[in-house]
C-alpha positions as CSV (number, residue, x, y, z in Angstrom):
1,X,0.0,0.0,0.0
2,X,1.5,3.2,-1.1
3,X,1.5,6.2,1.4
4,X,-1.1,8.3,-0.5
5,X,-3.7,5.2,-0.6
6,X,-3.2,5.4,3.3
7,X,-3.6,8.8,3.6
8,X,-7.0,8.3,2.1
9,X,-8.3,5.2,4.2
10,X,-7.3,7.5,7.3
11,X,-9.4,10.3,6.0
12,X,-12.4,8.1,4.9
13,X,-11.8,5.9,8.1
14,X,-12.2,9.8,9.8
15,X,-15.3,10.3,8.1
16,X,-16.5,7.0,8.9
17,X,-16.2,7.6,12.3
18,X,-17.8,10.9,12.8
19,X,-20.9,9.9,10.6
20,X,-21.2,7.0,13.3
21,X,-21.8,9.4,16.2
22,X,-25.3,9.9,14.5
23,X,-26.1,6.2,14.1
24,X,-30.1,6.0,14.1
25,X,-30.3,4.7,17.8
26,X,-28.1,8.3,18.5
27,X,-29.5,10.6,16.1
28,X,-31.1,13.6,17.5
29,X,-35.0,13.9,17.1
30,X,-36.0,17.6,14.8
31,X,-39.1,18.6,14.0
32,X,-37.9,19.1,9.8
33,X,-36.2,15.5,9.8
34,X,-39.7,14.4,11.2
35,X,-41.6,15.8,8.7
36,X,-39.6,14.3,6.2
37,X,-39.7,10.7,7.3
38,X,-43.4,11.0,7.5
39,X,-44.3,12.6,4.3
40,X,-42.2,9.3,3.1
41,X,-44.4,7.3,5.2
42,X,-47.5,8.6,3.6
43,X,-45.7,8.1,-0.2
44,X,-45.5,4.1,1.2
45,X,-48.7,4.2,1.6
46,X,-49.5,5.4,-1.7
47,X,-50.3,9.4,-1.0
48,X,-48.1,12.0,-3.0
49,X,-46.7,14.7,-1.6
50,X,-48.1,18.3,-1.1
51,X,-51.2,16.9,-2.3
52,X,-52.1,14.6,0.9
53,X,-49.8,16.8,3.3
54,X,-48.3,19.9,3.4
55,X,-44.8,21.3,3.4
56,X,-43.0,24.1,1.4
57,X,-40.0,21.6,0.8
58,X,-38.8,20.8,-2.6
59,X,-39.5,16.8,-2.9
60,X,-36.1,15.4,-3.5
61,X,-35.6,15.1,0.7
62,X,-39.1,13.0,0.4
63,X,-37.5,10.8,-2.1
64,X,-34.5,10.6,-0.1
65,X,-36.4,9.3,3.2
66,X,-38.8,7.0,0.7
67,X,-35.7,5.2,-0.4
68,X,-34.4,5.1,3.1
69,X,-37.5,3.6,4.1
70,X,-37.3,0.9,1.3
71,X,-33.8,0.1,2.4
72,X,-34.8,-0.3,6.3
73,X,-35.8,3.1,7.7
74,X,-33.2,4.6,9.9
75,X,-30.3,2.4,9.4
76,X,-31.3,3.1,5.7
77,X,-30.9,6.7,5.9
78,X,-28.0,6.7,7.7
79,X,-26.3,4.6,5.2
80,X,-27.6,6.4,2.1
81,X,-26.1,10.0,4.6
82,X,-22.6,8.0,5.3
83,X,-22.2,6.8,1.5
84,X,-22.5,10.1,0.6
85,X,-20.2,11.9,2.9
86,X,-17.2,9.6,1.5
87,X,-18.3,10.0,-1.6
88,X,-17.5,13.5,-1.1
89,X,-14.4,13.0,0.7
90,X,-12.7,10.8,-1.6
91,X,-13.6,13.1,-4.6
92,X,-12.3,16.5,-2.7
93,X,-9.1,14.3,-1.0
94,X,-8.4,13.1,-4.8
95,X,-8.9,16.7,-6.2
96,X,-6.0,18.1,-3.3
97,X,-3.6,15.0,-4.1
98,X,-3.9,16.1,-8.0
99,X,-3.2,19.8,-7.2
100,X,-0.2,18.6,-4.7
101,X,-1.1,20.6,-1.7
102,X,1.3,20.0,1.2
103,X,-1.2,18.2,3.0
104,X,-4.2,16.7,1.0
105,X,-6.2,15.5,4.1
106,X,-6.3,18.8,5.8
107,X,-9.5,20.4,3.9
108,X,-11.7,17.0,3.7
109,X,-11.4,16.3,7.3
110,X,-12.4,20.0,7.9
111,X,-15.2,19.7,5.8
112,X,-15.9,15.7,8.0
113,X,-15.9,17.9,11.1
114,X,-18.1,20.5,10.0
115,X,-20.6,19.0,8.7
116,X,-20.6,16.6,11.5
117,X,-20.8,19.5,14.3
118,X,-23.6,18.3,16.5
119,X,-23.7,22.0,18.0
120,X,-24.8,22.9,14.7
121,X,-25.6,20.2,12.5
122,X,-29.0,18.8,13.9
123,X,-27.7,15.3,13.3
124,X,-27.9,13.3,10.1
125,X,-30.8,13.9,7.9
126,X,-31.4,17.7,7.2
127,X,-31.5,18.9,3.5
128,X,-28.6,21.5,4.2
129,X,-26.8,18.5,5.0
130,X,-27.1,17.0,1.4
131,X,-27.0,19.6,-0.6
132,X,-23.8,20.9,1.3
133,X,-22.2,17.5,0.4
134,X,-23.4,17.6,-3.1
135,X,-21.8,21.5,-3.3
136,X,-18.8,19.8,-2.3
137,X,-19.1,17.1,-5.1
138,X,-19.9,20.0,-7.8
139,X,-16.5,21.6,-6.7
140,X,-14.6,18.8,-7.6
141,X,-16.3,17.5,-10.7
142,X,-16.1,21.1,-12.2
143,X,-12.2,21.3,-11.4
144,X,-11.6,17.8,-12.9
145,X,-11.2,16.7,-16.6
146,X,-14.1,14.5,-17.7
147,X,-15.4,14.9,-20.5
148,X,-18.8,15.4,-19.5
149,X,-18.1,17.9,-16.5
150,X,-20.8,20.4,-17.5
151,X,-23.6,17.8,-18.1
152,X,-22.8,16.2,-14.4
153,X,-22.2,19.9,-13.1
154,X,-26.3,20.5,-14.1
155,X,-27.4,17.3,-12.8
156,X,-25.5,17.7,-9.2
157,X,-27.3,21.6,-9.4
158,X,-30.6,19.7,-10.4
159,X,-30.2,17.8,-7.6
160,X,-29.3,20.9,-5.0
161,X,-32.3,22.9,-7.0
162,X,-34.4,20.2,-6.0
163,X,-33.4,19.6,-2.6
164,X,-33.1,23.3,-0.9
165,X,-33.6,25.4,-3.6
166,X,-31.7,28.8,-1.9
167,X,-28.4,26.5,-1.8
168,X,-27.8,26.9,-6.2
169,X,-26.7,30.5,-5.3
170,X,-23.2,28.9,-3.9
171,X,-22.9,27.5,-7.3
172,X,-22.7,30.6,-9.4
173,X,-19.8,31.6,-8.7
174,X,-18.3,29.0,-10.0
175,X,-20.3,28.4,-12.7
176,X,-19.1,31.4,-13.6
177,X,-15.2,30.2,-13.5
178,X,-16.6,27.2,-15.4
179,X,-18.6,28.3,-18.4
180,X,-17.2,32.0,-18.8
181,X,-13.9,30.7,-20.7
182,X,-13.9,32.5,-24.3
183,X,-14.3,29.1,-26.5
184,X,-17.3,26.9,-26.8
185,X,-19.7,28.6,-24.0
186,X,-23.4,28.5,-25.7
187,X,-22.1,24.2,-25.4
188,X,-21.1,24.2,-22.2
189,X,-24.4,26.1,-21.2
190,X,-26.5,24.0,-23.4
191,X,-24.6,20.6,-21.7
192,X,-25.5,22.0,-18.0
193,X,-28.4,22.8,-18.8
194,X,-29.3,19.2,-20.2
195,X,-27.9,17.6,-16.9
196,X,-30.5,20.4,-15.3
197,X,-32.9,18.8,-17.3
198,X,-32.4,15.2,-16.7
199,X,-33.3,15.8,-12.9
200,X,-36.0,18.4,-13.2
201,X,-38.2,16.0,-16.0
202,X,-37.7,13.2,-13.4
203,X,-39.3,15.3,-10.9
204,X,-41.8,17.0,-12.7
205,X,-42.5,13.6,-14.8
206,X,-43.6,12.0,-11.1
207,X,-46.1,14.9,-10.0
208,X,-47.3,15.1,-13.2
209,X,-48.6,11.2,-13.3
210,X,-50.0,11.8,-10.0
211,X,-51.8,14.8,-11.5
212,X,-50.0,16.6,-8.9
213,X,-48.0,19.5,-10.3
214,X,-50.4,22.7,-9.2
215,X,-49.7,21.3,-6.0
216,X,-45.9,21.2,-6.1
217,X,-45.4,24.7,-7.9
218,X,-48.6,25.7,-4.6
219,X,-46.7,24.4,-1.9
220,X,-42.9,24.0,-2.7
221,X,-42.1,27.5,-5.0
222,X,-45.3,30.1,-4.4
223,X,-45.6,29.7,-0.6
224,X,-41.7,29.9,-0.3
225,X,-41.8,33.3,-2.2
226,X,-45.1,34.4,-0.7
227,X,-44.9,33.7,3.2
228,X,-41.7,32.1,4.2
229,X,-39.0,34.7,2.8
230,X,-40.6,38.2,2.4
231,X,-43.5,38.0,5.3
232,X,-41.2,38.1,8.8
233,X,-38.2,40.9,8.3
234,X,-35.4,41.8,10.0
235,X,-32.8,44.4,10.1
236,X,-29.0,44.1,8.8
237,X,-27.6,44.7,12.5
238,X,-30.0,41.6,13.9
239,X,-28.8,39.7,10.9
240,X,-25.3,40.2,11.8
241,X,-25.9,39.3,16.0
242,X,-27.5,36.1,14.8
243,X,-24.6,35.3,12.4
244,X,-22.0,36.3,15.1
245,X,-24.2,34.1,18.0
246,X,-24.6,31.0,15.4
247,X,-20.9,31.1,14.6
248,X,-20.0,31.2,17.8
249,X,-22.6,28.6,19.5
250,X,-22.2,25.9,16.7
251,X,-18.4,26.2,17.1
252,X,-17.8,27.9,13.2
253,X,-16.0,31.2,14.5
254,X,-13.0,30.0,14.5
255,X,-12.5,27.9,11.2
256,X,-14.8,30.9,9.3
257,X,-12.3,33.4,10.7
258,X,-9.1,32.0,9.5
259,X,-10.3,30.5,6.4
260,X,-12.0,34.2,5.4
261,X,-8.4,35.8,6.2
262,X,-6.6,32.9,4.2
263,X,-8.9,34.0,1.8
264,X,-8.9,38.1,1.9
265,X,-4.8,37.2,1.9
266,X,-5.1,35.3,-1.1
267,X,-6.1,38.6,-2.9
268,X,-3.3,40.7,-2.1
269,X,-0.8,38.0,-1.5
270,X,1.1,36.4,-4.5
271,X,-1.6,33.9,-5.9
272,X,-2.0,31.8,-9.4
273,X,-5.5,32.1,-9.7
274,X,-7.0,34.8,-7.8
275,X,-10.5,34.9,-10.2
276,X,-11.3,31.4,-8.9
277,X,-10.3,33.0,-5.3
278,X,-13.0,35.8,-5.0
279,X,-15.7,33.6,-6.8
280,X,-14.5,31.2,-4.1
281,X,-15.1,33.6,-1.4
282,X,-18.3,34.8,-2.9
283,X,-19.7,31.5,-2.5
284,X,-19.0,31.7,1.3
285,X,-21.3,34.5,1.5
286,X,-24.0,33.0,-0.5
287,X,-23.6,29.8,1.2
288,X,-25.5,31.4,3.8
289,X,-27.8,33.6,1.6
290,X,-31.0,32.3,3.5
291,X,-30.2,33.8,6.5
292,X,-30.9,37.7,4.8
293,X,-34.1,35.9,2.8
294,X,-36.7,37.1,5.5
295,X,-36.8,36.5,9.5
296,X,-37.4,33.3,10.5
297,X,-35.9,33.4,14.2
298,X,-38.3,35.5,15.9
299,X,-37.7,34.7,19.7
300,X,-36.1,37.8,21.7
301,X,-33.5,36.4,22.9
302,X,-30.5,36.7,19.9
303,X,-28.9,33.1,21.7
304,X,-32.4,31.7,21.3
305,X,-31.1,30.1,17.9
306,X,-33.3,27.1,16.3
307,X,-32.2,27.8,13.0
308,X,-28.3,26.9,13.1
309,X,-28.5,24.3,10.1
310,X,-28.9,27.3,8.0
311,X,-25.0,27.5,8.1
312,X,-24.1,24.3,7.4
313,X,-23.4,24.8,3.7
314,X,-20.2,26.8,5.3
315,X,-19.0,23.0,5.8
316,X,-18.7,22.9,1.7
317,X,-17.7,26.9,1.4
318,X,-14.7,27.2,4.2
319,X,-13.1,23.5,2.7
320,X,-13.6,24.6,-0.9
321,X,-11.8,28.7,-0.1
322,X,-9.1,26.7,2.0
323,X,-8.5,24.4,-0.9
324,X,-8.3,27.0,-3.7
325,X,-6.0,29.2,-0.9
326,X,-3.5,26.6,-0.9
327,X,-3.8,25.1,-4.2
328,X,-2.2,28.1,-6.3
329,X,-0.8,30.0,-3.3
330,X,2.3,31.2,-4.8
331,X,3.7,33.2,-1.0
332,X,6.2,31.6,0.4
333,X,5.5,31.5,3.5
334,X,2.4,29.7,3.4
335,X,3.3,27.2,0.9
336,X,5.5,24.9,3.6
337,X,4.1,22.2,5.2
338,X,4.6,23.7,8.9
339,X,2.8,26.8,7.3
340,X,-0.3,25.0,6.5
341,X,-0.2,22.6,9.3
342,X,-0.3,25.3,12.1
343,X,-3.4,26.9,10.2
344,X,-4.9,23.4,10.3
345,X,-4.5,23.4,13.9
346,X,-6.4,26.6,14.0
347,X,-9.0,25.2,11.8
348,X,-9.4,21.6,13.1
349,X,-8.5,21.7,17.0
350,X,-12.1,23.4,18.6
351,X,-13.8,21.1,16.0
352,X,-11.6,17.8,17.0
353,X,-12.5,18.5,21.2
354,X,-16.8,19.2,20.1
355,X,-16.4,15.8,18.0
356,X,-14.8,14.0,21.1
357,X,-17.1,15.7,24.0
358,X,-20.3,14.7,21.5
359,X,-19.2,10.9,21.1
360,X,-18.2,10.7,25.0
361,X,-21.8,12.6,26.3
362,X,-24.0,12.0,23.3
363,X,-27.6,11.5,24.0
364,X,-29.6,8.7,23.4
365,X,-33.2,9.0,21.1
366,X,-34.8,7.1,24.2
367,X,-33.8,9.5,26.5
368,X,-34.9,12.7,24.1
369,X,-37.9,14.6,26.3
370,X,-40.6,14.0,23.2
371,X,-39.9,10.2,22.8
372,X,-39.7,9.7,26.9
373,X,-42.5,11.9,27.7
374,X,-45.6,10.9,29.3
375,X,-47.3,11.6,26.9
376,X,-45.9,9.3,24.4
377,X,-45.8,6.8,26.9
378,X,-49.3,6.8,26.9
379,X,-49.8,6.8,23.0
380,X,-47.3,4.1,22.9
381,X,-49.6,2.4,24.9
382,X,-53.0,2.2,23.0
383,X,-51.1,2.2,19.6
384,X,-53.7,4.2,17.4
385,X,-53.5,3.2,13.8
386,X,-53.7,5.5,10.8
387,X,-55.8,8.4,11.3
388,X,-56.4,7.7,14.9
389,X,-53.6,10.5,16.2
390,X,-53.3,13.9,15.8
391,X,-50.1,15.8,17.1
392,X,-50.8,19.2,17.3
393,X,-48.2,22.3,17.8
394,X,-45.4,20.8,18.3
395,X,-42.7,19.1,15.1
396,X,-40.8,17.2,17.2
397,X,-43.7,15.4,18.5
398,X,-44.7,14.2,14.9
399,X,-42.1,11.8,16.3
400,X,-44.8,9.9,17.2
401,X,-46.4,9.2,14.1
402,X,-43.1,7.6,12.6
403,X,-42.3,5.5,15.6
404,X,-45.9,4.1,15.8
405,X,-45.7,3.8,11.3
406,X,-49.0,5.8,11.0
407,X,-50.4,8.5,9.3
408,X,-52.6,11.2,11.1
409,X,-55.7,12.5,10.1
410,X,-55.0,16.1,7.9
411,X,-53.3,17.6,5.3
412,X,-51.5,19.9,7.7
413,X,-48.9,18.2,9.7
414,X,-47.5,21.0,11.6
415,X,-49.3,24.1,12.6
416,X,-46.4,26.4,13.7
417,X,-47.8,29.3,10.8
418,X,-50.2,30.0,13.4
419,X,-47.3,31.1,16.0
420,X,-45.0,33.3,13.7
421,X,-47.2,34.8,10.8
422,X,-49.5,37.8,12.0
423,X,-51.9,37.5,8.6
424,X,-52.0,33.6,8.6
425,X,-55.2,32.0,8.4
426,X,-56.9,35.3,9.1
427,X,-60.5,33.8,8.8
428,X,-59.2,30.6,10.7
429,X,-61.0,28.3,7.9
430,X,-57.9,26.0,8.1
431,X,-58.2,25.5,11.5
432,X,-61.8,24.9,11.0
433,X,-60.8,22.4,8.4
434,X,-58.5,20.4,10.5
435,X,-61.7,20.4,13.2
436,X,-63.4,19.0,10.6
437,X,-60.9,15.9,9.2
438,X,-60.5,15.1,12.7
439,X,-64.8,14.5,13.1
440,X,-64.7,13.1,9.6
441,X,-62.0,10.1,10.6
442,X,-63.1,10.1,14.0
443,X,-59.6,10.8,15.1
444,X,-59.6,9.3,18.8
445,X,-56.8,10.7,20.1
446,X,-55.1,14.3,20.0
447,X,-51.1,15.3,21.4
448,X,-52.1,18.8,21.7
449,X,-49.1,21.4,22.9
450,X,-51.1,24.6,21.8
451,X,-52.1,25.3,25.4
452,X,-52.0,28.2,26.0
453,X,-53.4,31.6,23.9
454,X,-50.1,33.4,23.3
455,X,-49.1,30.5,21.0
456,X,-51.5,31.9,18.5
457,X,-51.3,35.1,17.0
458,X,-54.7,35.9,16.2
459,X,-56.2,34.9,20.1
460,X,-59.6,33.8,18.1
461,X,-57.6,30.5,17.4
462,X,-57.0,29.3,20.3
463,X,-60.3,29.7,21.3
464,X,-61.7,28.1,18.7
465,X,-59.0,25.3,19.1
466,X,-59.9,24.8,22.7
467,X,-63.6,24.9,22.5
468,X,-63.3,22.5,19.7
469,X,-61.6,20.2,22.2
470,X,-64.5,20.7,25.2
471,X,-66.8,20.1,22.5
472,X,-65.4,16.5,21.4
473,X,-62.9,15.2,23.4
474,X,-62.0,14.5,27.0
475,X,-58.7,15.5,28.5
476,X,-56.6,12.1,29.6
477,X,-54.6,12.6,33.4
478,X,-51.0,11.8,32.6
479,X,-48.8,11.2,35.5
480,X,-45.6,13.4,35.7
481,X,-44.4,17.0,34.2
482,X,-45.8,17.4,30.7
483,X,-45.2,19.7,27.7
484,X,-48.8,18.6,26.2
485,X,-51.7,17.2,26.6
486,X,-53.9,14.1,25.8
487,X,-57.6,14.6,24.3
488,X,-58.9,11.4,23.8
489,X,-62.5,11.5,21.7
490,X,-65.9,11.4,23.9
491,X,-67.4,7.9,23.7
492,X,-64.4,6.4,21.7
């Protein structure tokens, strides 16, 4: 075994590890990664998405967690999420080796414990999380040789496009780098958009048999536009805290910090290919473009943060500027190996210690507060079938429906719209429609966390929620602390 086939088992055997911290019986419960494994659920059981439930994701992450269901459900997933993170770290480690930097190993394991930050990463299975390992895998297939780079460059952006559509913006830059070349670019456009193509007729071919499409373009495009990134604003300065408190709470600050200042250095330093370095360090910025597309983190409190997987993609961005840094760095003094290796220490050493203190003191799913609660104790208990539970108000608890292999009872799976958007629902005929599937299926039992009126904007709703409630159902005694409640139906 030569030394550089070594170098890359230690780096994959690095991945490896890390992706093994999240292993399904350790994998942290989230509300998103919930929804996705259940809208799965209801495509095994033959409903389509955004047509028999809601969500204002693009479908590829329902795919994803269909397949992962076909190939054994958790352990699936986490296969399909470990396959593709050395898939990615070969390709980049491959990429370093063929542009000799000093130390090939030193931006893939970055981007291994980056992506693999449980501080920030929310555990395996959040569509940041793929399409930050498929930015990666762009990177490398656009600065390799095949012949059919541009037509795989569209596909992997068909993929991203289709997966979390804000996360193509990282790719323009270098797009850009790629197709801009004097010769032969209406072909190169032409064969990036056919690999574009290929992905978005395989997605639109599927909602379009299930007479479905209205409800994609509805759901996964017009409500994203309409509600979730112009209706909650918030200034530059609050963007800014939160970016400085994510940074600093998901353990980024420090490997952002010096990779930006590798980068800004790059500029003004001697460097072979300074274009590729500012499109490089455009696509940091963008990487994180959702955080300026509207307000989603609302709370007052600026370390309040539940929306740290929005800077994931940095995991792809930092690797990638550190990479193109070092790869045509033409300054002496950071072209040694004991040069580049202190900077790695800088880079690698806060993330090595969170990656060591999460595999010591990680938490087990059956001690997470939703899956030992008493209230899924009870519902464990009685084990409803399909349409016989309703979670209400709270994502993490749709938990539930996945552990028990049910579906509920309505099209909306999570009700949180009612919490953060002043306008939503203003005539409350949704919530009257839920009311409504609920009597219609004879739904026997309700989780119900909306419990108290401030959880509503518009105070009619809970109201109505609650009567609804008196009216139909009797409240269950649960022994012990509980977030929610259990409303089981009168006469059931």
């Amino acid at each position: 075994m030569n030394k550089e086939r070594g170098v890359l088992i230690l780096v994959l055997t690095a991945s490896l590890l890390l992706s093994m911290q999240f292993v399904p019986s350790a994998n942290p419960i989230s509300g998103d990664k919930e929804i996705y494994r259940y809208i799965a659920r209801v495509m095994v059981k033959g409903g389509v998405p955004y047509q028999d439930v809601f969500d204002h994701k693009p479908p590829l992450i329902y795919f994803l967690n269909y397949a992962a269901i076909r190939l054994g459900g958790d352990w699936g997933q986490w296969i399909i999420d470990t396959a593709l993170a050395l898939l990615a770290t070969e390709m980049f480690y491959r990429l370093c080796q063929r542009y000799r930097l000093p130390l090939p190993w030193l931006p893939p394991l970055l981007f291994n414990l980056m992506i693999r930050d449980f501080l920030l990463c929310l555990g395996m299975g959040m569509t940041r999380e793929y399409t930050t390992m498929l930015q990666l895998i762009f990177f490398c297939i656009m600065m390799g040789e095949h012949r059919r780079r541009y037509l795989s460059m569209g596909f992997v952006s068909g993929l991203i496009f289709f997966m979390q559509q804000d996360q193509v913006l990282a790719l323009v830059p270098f797009f850009l780098y790629a197709l801009l070349p004097a010769k032969r670019v209406l072909f190169r456009v032409l064969e990036a958009a056919a690999g574009f193509g290929i992905v978005t007729l395989l997605v639109l071919g599927y909602f379009a048999v299930h007479h479905a499409l209205a409800d994609l373009w509805r759901d996964a495009f017009q409500f994203n536009m309409t509600w979730y990134t112009t209706t909650l604003k918030e200034s530059a300065w609050d963007h800014w805290r939160k970016i400085k408190a994510t940074l600093d709470q998901g353990n980024y600050e420090l490997p952002v910090m010096v990779g930006l200042t590798l980068g800004a250095g790059g500029l003004v330093l001697q460097h072979a290919n300074k274009k590729l370095l500012f499109l490089a360090l455009a696509a940091v910025f963008l990487s994180i473009s959702t955080e300026f597309m509207g307000g989603r983190d609302i709370r007052p409190k600026i370390f309040d943060m539940t929306f740290t997987h929005y800077f994931l993609p940095l995991a792809a961005s930092i690797p990638i500027l550190l990479f193109v840094v070092f790869a045509f760095i033409r300054e002496p003094m950071l072209q040694s190996v004991k040069a580049q290796a202190l900077y790695g220490v800088l880079l690698c050493a806060s993330l090595v210690y969170t990656d060591i203190q999460h595999a010591i003191f990680h938490n087990r799913i059956k001690d997470d507060p939703v899956v030992a609660s008493p209230e899924m104790q009870y519902i464990r208990q009685q084990r409803p079938g399909d349409h016989q539970l309703y979670v209400f108000f709270d994502n993490d608890a749709i938990h539930a429906y996945n552990e028990l292999g049910i579906i509920g009872p309505s099209h909306w799976v999570f009700q949180h719209f009612w919490n953060i958007y002043d306008h939503w629902d203003k005539d409350l005929s949704q919530l009257r429609a839920i009311e409504q599937e609920l009597l219609d299926h004879h739904t026997k039992y309700i989780m119900n966390y909306g419990t108290r009126p401030d959880m509503f904007r518009n105070p009619k709703g809970f109201d109505l929620w609650h009567s609804f409630l008196v009216q139909y159902y009797d409240r269950v005694p649960l022994d012990g602390p509980t977030e929610g409640e259990i409303w089981k139906l009168k006469g059931g």
